[in-house]
HTML snippet that shows the backbone in 3Dmol.js (N, CA, C, O; Angstrom):
<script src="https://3Dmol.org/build/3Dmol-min.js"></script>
<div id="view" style="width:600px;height:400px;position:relative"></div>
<script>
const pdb = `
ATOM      1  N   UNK A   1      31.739  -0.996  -0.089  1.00  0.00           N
ATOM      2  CA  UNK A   1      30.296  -1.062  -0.216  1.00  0.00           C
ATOM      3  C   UNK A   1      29.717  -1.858   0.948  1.00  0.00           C
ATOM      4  O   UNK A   1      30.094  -3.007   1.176  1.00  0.00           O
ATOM      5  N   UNK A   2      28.854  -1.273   1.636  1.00  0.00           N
ATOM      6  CA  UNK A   2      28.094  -2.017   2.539  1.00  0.00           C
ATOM      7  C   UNK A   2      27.120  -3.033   1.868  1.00  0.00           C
ATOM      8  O   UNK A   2      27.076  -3.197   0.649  1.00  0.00           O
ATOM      9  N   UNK A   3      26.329  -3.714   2.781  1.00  0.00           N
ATOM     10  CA  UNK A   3      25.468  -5.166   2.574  1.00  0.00           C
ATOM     11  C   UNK A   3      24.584  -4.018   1.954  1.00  0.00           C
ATOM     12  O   UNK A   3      24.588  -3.741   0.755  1.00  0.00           O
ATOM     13  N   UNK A   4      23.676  -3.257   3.103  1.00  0.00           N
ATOM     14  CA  UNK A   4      22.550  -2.604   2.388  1.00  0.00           C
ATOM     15  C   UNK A   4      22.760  -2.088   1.350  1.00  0.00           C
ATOM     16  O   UNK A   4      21.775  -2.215   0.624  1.00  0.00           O
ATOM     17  N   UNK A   5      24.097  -1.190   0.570  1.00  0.00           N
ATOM     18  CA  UNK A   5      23.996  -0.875  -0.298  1.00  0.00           C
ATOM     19  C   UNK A   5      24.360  -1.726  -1.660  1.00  0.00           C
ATOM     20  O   UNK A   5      24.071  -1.222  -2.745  1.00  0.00           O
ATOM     21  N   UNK A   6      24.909  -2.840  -1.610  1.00  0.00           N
ATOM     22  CA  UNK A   6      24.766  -3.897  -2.728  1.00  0.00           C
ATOM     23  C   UNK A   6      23.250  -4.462  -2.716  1.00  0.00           C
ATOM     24  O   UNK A   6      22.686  -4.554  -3.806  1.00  0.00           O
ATOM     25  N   UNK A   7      22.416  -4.927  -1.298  1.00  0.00           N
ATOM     26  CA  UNK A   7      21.158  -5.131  -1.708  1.00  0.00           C
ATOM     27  C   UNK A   7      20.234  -3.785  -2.478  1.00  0.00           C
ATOM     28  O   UNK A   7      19.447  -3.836  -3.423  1.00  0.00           O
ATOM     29  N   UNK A   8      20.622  -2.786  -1.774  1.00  0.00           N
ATOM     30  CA  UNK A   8      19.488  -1.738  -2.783  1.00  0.00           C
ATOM     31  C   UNK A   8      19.806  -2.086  -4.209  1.00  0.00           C
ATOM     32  O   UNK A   8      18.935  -2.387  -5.025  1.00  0.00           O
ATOM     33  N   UNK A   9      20.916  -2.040  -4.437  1.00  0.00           N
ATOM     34  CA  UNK A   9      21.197  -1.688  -5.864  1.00  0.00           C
ATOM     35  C   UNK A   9      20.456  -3.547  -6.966  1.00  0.00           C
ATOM     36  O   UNK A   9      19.768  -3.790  -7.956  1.00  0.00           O
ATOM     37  N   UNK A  10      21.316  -4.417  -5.755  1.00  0.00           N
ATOM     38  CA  UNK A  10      20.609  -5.330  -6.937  1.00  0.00           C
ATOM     39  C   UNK A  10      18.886  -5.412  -6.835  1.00  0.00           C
ATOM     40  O   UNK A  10      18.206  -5.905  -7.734  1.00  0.00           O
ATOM     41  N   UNK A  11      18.285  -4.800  -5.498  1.00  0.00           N
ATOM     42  CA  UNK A  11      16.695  -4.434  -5.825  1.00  0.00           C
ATOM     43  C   UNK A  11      16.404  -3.442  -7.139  1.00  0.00           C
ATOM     44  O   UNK A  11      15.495  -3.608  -7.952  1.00  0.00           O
ATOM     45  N   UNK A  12      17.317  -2.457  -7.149  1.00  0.00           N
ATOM     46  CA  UNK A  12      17.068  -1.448  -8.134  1.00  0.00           C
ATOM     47  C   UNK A  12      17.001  -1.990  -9.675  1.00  0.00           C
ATOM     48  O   UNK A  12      16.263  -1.804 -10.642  1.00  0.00           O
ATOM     49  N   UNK A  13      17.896  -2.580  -9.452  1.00  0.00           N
ATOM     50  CA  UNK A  13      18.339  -3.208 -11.179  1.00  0.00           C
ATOM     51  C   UNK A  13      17.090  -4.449 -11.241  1.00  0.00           C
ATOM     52  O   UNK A  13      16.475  -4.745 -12.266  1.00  0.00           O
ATOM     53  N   UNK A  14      16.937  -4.940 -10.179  1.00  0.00           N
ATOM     54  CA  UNK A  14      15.782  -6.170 -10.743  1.00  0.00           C
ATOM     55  C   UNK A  14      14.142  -5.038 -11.048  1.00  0.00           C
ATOM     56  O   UNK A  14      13.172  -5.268 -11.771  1.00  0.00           O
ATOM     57  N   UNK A  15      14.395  -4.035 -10.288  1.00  0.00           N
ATOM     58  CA  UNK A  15      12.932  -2.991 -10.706  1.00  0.00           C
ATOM     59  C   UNK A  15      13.158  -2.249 -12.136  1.00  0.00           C
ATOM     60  O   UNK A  15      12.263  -1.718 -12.793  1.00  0.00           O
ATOM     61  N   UNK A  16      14.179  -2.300 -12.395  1.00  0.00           N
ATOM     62  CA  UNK A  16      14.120  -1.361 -13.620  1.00  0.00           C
ATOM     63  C   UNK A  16      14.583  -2.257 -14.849  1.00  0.00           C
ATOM     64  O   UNK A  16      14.443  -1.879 -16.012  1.00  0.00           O
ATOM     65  N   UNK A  17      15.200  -3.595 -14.459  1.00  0.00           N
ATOM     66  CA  UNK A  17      15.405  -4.315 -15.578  1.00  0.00           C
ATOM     67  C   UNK A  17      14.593  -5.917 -15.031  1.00  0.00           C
ATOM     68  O   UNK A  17      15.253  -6.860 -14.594  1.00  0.00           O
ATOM     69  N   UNK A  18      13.027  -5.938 -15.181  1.00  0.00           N
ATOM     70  CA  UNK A  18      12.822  -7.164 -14.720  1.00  0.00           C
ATOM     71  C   UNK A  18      12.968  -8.176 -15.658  1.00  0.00           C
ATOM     72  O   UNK A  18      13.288  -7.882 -16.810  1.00  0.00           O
ATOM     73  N   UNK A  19      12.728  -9.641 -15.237  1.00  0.00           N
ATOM     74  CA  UNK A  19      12.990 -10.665 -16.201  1.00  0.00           C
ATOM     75  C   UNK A  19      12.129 -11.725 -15.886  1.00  0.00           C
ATOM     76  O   UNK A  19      11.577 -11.933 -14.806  1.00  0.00           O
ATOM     77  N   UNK A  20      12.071 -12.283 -16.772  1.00  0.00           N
ATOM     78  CA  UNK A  20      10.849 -13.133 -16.948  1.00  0.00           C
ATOM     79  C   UNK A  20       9.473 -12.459 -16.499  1.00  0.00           C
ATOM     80  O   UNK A  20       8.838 -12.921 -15.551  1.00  0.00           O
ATOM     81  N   UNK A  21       9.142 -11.606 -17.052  1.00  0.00           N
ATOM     82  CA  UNK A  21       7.912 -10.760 -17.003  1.00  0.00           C
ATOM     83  C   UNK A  21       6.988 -10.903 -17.991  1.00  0.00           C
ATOM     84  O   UNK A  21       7.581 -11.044 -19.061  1.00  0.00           O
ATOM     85  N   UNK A  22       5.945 -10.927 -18.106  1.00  0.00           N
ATOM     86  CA  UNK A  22       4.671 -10.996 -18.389  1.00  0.00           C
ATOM     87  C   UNK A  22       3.793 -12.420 -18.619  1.00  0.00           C
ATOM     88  O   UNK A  22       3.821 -13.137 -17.619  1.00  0.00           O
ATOM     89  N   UNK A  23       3.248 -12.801 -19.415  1.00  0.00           N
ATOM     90  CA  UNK A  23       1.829 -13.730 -19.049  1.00  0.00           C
ATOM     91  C   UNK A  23       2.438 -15.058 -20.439  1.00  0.00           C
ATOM     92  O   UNK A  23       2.881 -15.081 -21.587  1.00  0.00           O
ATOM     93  N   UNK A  24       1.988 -16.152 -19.108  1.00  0.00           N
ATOM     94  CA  UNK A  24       2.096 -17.320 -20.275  1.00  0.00           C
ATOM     95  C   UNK A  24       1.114 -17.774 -21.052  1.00  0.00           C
ATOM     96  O   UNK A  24       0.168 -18.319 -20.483  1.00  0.00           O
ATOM     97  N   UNK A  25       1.103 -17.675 -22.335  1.00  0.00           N
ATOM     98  CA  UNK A  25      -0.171 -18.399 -23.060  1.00  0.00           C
ATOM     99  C   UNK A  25      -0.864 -19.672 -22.154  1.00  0.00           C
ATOM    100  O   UNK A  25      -1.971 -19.607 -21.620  1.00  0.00           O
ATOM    101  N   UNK A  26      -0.138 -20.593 -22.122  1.00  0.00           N
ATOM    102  CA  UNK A  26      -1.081 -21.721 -21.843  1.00  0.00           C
ATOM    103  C   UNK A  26       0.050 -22.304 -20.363  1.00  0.00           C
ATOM    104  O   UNK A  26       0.930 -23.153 -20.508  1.00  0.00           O
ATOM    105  N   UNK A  27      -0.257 -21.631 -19.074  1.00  0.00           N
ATOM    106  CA  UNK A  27       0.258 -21.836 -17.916  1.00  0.00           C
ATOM    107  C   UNK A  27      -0.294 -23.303 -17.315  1.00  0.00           C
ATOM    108  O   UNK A  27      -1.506 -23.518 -17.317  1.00  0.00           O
ATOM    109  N   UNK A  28       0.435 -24.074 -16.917  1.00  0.00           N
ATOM    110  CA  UNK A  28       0.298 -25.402 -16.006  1.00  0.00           C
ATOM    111  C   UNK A  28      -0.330 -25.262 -15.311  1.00  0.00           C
ATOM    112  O   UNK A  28      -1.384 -25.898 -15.300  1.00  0.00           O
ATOM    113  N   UNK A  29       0.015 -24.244 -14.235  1.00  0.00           N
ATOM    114  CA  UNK A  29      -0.536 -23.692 -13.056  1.00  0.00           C
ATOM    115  C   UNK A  29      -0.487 -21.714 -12.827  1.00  0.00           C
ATOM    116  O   UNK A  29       0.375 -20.927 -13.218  1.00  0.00           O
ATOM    117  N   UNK A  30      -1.302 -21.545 -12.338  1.00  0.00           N
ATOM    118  CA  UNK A  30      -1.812 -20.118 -12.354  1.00  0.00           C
ATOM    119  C   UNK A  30      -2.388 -19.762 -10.553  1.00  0.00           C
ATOM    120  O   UNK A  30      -2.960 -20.474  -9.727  1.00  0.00           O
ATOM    121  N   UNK A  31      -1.941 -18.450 -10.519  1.00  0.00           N
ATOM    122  CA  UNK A  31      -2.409 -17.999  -9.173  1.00  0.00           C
ATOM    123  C   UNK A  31      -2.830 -16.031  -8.997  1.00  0.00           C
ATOM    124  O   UNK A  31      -2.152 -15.245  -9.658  1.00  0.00           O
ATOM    125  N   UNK A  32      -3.700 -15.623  -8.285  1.00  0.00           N
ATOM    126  CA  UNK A  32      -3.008 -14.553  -7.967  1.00  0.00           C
ATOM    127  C   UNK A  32      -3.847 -13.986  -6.841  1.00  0.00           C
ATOM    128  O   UNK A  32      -4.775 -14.669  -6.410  1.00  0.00           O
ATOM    129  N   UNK A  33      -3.578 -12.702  -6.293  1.00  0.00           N
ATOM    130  CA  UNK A  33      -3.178 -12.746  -4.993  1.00  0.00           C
ATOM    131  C   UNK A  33      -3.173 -11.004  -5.241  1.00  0.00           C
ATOM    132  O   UNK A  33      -2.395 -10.566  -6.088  1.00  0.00           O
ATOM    133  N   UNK A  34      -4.124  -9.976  -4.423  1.00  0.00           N
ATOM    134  CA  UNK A  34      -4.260  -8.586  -4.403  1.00  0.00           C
ATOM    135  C   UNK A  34      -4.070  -8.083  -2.747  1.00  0.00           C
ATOM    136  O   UNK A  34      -3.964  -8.814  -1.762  1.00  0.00           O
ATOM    137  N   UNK A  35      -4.068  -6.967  -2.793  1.00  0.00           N
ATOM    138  CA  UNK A  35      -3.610  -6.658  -1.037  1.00  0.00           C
ATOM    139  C   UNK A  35      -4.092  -5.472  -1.832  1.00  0.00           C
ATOM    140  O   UNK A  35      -3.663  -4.828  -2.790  1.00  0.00           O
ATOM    141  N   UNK A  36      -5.514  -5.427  -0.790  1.00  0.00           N
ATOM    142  CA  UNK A  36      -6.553  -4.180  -0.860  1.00  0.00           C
ATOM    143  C   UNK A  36      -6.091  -2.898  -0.137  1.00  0.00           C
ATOM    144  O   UNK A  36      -6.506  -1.797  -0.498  1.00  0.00           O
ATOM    145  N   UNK A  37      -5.057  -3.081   1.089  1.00  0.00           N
ATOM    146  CA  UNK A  37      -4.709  -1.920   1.514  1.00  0.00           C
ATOM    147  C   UNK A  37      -3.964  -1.224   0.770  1.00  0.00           C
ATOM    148  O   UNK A  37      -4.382  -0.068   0.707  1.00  0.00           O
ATOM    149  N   UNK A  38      -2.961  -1.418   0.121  1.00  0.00           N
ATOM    150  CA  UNK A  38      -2.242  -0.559  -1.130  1.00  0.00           C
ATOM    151  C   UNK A  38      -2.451  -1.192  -2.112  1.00  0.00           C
ATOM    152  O   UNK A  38      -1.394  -0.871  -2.654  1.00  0.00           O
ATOM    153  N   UNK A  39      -2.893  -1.800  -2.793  1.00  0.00           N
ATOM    154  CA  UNK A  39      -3.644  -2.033  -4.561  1.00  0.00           C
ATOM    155  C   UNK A  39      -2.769  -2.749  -4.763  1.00  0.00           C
ATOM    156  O   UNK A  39      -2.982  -3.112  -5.920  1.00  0.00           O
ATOM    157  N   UNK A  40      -1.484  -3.450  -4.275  1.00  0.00           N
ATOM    158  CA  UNK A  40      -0.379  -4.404  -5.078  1.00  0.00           C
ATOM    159  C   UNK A  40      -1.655  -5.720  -5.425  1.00  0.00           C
ATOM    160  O   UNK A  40      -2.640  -6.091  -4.788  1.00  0.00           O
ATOM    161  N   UNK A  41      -1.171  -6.066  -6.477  1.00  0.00           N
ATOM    162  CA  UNK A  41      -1.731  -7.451  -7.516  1.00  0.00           C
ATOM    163  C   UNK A  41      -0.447  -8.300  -8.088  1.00  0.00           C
ATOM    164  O   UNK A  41       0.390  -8.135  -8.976  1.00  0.00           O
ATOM    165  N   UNK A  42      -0.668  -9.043  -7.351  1.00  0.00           N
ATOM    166  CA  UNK A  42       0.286 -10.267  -8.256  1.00  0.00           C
ATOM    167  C   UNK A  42      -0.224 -11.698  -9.017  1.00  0.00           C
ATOM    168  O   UNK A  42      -1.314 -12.230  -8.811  1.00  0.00           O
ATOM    169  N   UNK A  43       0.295 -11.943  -9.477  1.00  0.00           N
ATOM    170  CA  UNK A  43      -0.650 -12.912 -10.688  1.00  0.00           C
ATOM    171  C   UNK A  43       0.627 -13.802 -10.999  1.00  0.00           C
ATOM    172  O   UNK A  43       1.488 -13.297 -11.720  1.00  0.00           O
ATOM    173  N   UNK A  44       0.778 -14.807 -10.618  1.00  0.00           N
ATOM    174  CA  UNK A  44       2.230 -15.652 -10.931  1.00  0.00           C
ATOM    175  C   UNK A  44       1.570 -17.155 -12.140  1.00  0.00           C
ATOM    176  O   UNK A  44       0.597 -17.816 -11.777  1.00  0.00           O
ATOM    177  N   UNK A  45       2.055 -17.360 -13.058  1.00  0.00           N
ATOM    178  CA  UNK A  45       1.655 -18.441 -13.577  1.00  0.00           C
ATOM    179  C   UNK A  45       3.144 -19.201 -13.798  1.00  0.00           C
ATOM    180  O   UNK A  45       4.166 -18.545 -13.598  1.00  0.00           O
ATOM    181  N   UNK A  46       3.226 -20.659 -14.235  1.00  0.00           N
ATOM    182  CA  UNK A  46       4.404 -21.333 -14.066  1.00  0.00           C
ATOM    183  C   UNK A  46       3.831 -22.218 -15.501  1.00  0.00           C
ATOM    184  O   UNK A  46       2.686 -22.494 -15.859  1.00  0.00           O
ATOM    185  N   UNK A  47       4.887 -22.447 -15.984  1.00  0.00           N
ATOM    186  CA  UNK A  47       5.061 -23.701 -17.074  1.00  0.00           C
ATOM    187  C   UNK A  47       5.501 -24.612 -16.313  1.00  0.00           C
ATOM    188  O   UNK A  47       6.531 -24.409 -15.671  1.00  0.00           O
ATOM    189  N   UNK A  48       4.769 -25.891 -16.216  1.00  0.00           N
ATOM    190  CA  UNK A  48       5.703 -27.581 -16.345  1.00  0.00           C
ATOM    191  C   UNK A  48       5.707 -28.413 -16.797  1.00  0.00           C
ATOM    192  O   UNK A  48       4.617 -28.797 -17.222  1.00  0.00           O
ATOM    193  N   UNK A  49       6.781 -29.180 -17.003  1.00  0.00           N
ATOM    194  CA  UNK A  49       7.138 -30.061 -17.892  1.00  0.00           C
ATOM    195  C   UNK A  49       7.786 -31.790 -16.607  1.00  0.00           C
ATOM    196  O   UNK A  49       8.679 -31.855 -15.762  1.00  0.00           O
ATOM    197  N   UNK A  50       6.922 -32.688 -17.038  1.00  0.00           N
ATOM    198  CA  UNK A  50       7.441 -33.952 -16.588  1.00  0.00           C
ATOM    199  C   UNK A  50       9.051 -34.141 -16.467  1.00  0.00           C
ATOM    200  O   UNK A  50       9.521 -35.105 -15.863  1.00  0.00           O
ATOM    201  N   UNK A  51      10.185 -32.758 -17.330  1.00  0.00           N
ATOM    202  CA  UNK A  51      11.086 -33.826 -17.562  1.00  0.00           C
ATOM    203  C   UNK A  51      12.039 -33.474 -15.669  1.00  0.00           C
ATOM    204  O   UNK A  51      12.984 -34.178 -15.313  1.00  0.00           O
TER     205      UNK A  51
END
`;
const viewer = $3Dmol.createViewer("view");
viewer.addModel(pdb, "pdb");
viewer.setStyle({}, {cartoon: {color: "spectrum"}});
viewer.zoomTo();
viewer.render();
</script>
């Protein structure tokens, strides 16, 4: 197996099996971020904790 083809594949598997996906009730911190030339939207929020 080549480099590129272990990176496609673990791109593939993180697109078709993502993780830690969707929205936190009550986020620490919150951001997001659109790119008008092709419509991508990203929206990242984070939980933190002091410890």
């Amino acid at each position: 197996m080549t480099r590129d083809t272990i990176y496609r594949d673990i791109l593939l598997e993180h697109a078709r099996y993502p993780k830690n996906s969707g929205r936190l009730e009550n986020p620490g911190l919150s951001a997001s971020v659109n790119n008008p030339l092709c419509g991508d939207e990203l929206e990242l929020t984070l939980a933190l904790s002091g410890e």
